[in-house]
C-alpha positions as CSV (number, residue, x, y, z in Angstrom):
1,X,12.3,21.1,9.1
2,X,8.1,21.7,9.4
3,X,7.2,20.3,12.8
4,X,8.2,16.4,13.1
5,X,8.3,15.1,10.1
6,X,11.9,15.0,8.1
7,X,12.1,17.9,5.8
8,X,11.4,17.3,2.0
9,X,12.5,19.2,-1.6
10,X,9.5,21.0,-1.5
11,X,10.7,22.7,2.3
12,X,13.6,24.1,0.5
13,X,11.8,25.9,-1.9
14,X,9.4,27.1,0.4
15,X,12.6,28.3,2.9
16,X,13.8,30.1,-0.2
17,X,10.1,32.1,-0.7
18,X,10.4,32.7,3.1
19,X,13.7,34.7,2.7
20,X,12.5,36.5,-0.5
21,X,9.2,36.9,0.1
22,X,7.8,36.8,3.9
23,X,4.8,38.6,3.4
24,X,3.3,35.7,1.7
25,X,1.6,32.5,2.9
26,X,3.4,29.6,1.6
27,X,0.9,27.1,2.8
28,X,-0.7,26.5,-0.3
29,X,2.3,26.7,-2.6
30,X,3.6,23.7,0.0
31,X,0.9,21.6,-0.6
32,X,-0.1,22.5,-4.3
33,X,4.1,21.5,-4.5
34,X,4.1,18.5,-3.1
35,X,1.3,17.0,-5.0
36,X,3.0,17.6,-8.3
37,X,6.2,16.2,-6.8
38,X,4.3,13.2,-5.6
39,X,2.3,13.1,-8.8
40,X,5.6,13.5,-10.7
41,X,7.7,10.7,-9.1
42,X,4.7,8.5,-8.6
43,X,3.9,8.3,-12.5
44,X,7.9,7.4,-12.8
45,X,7.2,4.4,-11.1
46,X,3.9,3.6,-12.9
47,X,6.0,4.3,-16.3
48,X,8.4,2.1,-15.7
49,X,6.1,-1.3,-14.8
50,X,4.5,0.1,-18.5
51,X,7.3,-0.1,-20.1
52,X,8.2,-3.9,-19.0
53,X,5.0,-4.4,-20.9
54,X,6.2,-2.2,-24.2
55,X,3.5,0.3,-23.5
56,X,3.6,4.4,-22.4
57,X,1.3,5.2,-20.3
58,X,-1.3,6.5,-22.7
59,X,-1.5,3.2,-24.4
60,X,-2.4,1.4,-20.9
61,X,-5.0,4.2,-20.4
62,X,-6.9,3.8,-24.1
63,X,-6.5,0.0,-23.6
64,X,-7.2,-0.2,-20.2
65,X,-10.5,2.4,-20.8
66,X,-11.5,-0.3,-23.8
67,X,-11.2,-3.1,-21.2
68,X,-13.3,-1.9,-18.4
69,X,-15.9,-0.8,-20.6
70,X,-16.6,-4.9,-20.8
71,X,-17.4,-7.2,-23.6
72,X,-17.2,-6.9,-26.7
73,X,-14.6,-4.0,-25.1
74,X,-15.3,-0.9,-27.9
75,X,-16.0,2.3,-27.5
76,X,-16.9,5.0,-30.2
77,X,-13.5,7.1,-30.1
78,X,-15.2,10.2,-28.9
79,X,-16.3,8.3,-25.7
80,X,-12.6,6.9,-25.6
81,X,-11.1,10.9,-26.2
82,X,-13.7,12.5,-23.3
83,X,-13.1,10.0,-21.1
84,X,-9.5,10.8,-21.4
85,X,-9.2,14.4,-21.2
86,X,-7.7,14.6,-24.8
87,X,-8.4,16.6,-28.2
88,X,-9.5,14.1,-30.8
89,X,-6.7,15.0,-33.0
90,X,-4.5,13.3,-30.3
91,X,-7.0,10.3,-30.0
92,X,-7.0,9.7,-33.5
93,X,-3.1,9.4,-33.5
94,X,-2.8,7.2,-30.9
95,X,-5.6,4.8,-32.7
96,X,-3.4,4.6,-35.8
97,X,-0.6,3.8,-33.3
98,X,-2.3,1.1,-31.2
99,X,-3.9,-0.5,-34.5
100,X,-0.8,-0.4,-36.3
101,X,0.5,-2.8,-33.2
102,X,-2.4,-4.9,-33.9
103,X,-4.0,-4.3,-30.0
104,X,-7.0,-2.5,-31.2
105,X,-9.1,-2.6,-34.3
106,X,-11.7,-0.1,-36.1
107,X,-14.8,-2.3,-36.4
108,X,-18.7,-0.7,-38.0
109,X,-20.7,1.0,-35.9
110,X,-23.9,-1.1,-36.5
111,X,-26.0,2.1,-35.4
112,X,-24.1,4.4,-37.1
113,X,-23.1,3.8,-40.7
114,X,-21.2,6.6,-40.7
115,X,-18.7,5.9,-38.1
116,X,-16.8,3.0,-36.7
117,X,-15.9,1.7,-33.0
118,X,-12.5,1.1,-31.6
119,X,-12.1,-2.7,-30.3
120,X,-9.8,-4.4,-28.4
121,X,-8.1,-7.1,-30.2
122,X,-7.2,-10.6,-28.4
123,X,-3.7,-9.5,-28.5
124,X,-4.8,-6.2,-26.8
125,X,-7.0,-7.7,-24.5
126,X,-4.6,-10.3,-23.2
127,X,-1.6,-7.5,-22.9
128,X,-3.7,-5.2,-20.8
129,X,-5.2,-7.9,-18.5
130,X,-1.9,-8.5,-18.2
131,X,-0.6,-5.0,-17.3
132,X,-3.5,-4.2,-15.3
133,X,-2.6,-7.0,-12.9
134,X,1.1,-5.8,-12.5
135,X,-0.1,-2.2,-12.3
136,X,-2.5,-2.7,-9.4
137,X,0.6,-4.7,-7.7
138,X,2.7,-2.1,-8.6
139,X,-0.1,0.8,-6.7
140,X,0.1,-1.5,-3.8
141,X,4.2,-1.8,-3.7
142,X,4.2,2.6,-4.3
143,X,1.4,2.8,-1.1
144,X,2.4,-0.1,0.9
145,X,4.4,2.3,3.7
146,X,1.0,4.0,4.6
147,X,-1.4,2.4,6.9
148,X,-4.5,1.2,6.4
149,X,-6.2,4.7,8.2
150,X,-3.7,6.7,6.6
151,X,-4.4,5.3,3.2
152,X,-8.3,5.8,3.7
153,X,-7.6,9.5,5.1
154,X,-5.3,10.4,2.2
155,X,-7.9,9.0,0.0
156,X,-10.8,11.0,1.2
157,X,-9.1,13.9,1.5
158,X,-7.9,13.7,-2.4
159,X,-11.4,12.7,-3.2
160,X,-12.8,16.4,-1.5
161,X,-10.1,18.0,-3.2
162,X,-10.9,16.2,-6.5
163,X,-14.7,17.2,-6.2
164,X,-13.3,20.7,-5.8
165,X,-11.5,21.1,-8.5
166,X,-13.6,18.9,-11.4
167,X,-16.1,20.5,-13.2
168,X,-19.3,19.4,-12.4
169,X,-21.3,17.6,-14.9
């Protein structure tokens, strides 16, 4: 056990690396570990409220990136891939997905004759605005042990780390 707080999966692991390996320092492989755990057990829960809605995860996250992008909520699909992280041989496979469901559409680009725009339909929009709603009551229900100050610490600190790591534009 690490100081006062109840050992975790993450302490074993670290105990083992100890044994084998004690000329290293284990601090960051502790809290490089824990993030993936937490990232790991956190997107189970997020899964799971997805899937009471028949969606994966990366269909709430192309629907949901249509949605905030407001009315008439399209995007050209390499703003949707970017935005996403993702190659646009993945984007276009999830498109074909999503509009074979009928929750997006491929609409004219009235700028571009050459290209078309990825809409939300009313059948997409009304799923996600109704998964977004759960999800954010789901984030609250995952948090909801943490104080207030400890949230807002946690979040800054994540938010450094973040600025660490992302490229910079």
């Amino acid at each position: 056990m690490k100081g006062k707080r109840t050992a975790d999966a993450v302490d074993s692991i670290l105990d083992q690396w100890q044994r084998e390996r004690p000329d290293l320092d284990l601090a960051p492989m502790g809290t490089i570990g824990r993030l993936k755990r937490c990232a790991a057990l956190v997107q189970r829960q997020l899964d799971g409220m997805f899937a009471e809605f028949g969606m994966t995860a990366w269909e709430f996250d192309v629907l949901a990136t249509l949605r905030r992008a407001g009315h008439p909520f399209r995007l050209a699909p390499t703003t949707l891939f970017s935005s996403l992280m993702i190659t646009s041989g993945t984007m276009t496979h999830r498109l074909q997905r999503l509009e074979a469901s009928g929750l997006v559409d491929r609409v004219p680009n009235r700028d571009d004759a050459r290209s078309l725009l990825v809409q939300l339909t009313p059948a997409g929009r009304d799923l996600i605005d109704r998964a977004v709603t759960a999800h954010v009551e789901n984030e609250r229900r995952i948090l909801s042990s943490l104080t207030p100050s400890q949230l807002g610490a946690l979040d800054a600190q994540l938010a450094q780390l973040l600025a660490l790591l992302e490229p910079a534009n």
